[in-house]
Steps between C-alpha positions, in 0.01 A plus 500: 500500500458880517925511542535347190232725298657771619823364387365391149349853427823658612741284308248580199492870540875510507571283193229666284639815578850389450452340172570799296841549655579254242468730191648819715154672607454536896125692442320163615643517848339770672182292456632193670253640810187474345583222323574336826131608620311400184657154516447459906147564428507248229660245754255576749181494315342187675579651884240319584459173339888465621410525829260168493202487757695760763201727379311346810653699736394823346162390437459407862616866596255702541636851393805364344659721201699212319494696166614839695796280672633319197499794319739685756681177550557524134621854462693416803681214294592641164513842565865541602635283245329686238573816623901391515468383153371813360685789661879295449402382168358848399809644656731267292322699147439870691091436462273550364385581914163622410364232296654191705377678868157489321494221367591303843265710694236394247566168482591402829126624604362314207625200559420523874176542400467258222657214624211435797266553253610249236516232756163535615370536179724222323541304834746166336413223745878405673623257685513553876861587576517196767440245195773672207764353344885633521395765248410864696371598156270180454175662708228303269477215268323748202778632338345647238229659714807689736694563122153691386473684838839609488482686165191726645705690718795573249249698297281664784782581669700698213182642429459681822850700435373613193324810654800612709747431138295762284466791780865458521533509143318840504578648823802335644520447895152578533443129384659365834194638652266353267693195544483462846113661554412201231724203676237618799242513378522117323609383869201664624217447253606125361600425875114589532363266222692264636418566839147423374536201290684290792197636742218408299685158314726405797381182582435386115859603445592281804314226350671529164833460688445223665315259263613713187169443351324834358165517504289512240441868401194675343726536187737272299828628339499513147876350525380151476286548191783634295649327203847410554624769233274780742706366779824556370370854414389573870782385632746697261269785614579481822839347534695801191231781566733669785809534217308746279366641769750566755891474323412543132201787633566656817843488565590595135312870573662564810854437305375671239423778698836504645657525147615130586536403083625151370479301832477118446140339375271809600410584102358824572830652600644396159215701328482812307425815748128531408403111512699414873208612711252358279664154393500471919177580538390261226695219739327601794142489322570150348637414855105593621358361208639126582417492846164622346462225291587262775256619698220502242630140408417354846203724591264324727188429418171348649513121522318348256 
């Protein structure tokens, strides 16, 4: 199962990338890397509803620093192929080195850190892996709960790199720090909250996985209560919200920072010299603004 994420997000990393070899422009590529890591996380949201009831063994370990462990297991996985990705598809194009170091550093901490966190926060119930099917990638029978999960982390994630981006923008290498002292400090601080959450909810979480029944909270979603038109809206929310945000918003700065003008579908390089940096921010606050109005849409709220 965890061969053949790995092997999804890769394939995906390279062929987005790639895609704009088609029309002539290479300036895609050196981003393959953290493209690789945003998707990885993606794949690996539900750690720990994939793993069925083996939660048991931690729980019964006194001591035991699962979160710490699959972190570093983690990092341990995707960390060279991301890092090959990057430095021979940046060396393919000549860079830009500052902003892609960054940007892994950044996100390879952030996903470390948010991938733990999302699963004990999400938790999916799966299948134990004794009892699959022939399908690796089949872990549970609620596909749209994994499909829902999986889109957290492909925001979150890009989000984290955003930091590291705009002291590069301003300062050059000096971003590489700020990439790397943030990828830290996610795998330290959201290690913690996780760290936490599995402590204090462990054996409800162990529970969940093996009868897949939640129990009832204190509050409801709102998500049920929605009119099927508010639905479609939520779900638009959160399935498009990353394309203004991250492409259309910003990516399109950074290449319009680096004078990269008339490239493919990002609109703001095709604007006028004063309205590039806005039109991009205007995608990156309409970006916010629909994961905003998802998460107003399906609020909680006391139980009637």
């Amino acid at each position: 199962m965890r061969n053949h994420q790995l092997t999804f997000a890769l394939s995906y990393a390279v062929c987005f990338a790639a895609v704009p070899l088609v029309v002539g422009w290479n300036g895609m590529l050196p981003y393959a890397g953290p493209i690789f890591v945003v998707m990885a996380a993606a794949m690996a949201a539900n750690q720990y509803g994939a793993d069925g009831t083996a939660l048991w063994l931690t729980l019964m370990t006194p001591g035991a620093s699962d979160v710490r462990g699959r972190q570093l297991a983690w990092l341990t996985a995707q960390t060279p192929v991301a890092a090959v990705l990057t430095v021979a598809f940046t060396a393919i194009t000549g860079g830009p080195w500052p902003l892609v170091l960054a940007l892994l550093a950044a996100v390879l901490g952030g996903a470390a850190g948010l991938v733990p966190l999302i699963s004990v926060y999400g938790l999916v119930p799966g299948t134990d892996p004794h009892r699959r099917a022939g399908n690796p990638l089949r872990t549970s029978e609620d596909d749209s709960g994994l499909t829902g999960l999986a889109y957290l982390p492909l925001a979150l994630v890009a989000l984290t790199g955003l930091p590291a981006a705009l002291v590069v923008l301003r300062y050059g290498w000096a971003g590489v720090a700020v990439g790397v002292l943030t990828g830290a400090l996610c795998v330290w601080g959201l290690g913690l909250l996780a760290e936490r959450r599995l402590r204090a909810q462990g054996p409800e979480l162990l529970d969940l996985m093996r009868t897949g029944r939640r129990q009832q909270p204190a509050v409801a979603s709102r998500f049920d209560r929605l009119s099927t038109t508010q639905r479609m809206v939520t779900w638009w929310c959160f399935g498009l919200g990353a394309i203004p945000l991250v492409p259309q918003g910003i990516l399109a700065a950074v290449f319009v920072s680096d004078d990269m003008l008339r490239h493919s579908w990002f609109l703001a390089t095709y604007m006028p010299a004063g309205l590039r940096y806005p039109v991009a921010a205007g995608f990156v606050l309409l970006g916010l603004a629909m994961y905003g109005l998802g998460l107003w849409m399906i609020r909680p709220r006391p139980s009637p």
